[in-house]
C-alpha positions as a Markdown table, in Angstrom:
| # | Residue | x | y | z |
|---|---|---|---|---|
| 1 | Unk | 9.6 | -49.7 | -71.4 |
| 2 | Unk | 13.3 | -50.4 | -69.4 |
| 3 | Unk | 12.9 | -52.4 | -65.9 |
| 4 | Unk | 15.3 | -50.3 | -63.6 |
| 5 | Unk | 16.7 | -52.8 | -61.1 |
| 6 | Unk | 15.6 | -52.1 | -57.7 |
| 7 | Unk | 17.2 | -51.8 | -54.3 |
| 8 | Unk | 16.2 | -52.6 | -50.9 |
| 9 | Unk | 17.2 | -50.9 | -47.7 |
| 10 | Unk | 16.9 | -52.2 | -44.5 |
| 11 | Unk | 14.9 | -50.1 | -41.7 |
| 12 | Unk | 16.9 | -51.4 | -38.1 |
| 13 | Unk | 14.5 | -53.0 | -36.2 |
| 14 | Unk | 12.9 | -50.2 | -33.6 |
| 15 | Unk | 12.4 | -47.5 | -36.1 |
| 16 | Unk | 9.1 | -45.1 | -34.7 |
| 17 | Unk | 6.2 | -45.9 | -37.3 |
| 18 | Unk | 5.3 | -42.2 | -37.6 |
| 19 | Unk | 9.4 | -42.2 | -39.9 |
| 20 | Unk | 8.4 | -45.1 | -41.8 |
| 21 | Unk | 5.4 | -43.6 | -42.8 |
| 22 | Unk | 7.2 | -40.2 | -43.7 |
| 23 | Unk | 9.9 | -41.7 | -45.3 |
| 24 | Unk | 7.4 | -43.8 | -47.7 |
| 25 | Unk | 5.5 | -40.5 | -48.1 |
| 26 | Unk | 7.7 | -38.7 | -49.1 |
| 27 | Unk | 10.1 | -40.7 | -51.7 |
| 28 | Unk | 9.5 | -42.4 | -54.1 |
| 29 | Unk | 10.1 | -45.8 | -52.3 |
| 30 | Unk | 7.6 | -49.0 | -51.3 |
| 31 | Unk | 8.0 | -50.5 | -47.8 |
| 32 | Unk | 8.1 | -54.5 | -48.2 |
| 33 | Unk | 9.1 | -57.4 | -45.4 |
| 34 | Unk | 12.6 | -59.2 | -46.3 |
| 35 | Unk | 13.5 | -62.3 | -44.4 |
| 36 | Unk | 17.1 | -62.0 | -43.5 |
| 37 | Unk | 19.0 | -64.8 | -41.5 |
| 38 | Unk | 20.4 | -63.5 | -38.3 |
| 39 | Unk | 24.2 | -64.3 | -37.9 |
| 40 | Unk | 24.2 | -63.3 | -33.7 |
| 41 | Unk | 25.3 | -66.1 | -31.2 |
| 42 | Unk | 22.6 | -68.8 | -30.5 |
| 43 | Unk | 20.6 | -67.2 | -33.4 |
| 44 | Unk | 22.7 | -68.2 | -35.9 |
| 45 | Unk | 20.6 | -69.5 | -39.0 |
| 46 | Unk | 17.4 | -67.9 | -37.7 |
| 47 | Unk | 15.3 | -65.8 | -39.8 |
| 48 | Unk | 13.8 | -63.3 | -39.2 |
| 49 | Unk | 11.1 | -60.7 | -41.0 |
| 50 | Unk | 12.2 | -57.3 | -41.5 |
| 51 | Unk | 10.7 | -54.3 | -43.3 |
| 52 | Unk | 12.6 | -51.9 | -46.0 |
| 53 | Unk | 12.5 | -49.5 | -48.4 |
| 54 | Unk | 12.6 | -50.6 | -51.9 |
| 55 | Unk | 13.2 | -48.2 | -54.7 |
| 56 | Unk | 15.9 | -46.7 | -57.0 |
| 57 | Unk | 19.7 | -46.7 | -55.6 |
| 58 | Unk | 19.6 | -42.8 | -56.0 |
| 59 | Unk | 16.4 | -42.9 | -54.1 |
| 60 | Unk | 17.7 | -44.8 | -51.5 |
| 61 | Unk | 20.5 | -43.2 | -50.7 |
| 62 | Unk | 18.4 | -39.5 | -49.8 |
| 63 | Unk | 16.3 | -42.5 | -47.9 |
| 64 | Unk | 19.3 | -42.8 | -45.6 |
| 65 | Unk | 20.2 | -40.0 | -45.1 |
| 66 | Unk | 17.1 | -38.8 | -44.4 |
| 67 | Unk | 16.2 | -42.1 | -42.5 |
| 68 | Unk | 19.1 | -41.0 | -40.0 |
| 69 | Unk | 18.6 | -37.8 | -39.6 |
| 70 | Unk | 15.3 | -38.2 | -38.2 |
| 71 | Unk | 16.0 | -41.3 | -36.5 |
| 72 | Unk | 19.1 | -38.1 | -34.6 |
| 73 | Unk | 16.4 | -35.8 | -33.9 |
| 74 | Unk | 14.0 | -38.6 | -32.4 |
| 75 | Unk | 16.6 | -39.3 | -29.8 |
| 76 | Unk | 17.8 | -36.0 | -29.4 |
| 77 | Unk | 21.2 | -36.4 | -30.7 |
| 78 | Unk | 22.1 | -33.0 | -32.9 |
């Protein structure tokens, strides 16, 4: 059996739960915590816990676009 490398994409902090959930419903993706270093003024070196999609790159990329569609519609951009 071939390991097919994996790929993780960030979710920006603020997402709704209720597109997360979606998201991770309907692709064939796993939501995991990263810890990233934050590179913003007086945080500089900090880490900080975030959450992403993991899966395929092909995957991912219908993730994001799908990811920021929604993310349009929640704040009624069109």
């Amino acid at each position: 059996m071939k390991n097919e490398e994996l790929f993780d994409l960030i979710i920006p902090p603020g997402v709704p739960r209720s597109i997360i959930c979606d998201i991770a419903e309907k692709y064939d993706v796993t939501v995991v915590e990263r810890n990233e270093p934050i590179v913003i003024g007086i945080m500089d070196g900090d880490v900080r816990e975030l959450l992403a999609f993991r899966g395929k790159h092909e995957v991912l990329e219908q993730v994001q676009e799908d990811l920021l569609k929604q993310l349009k519609e929640f704040v009624g951009e069109n």
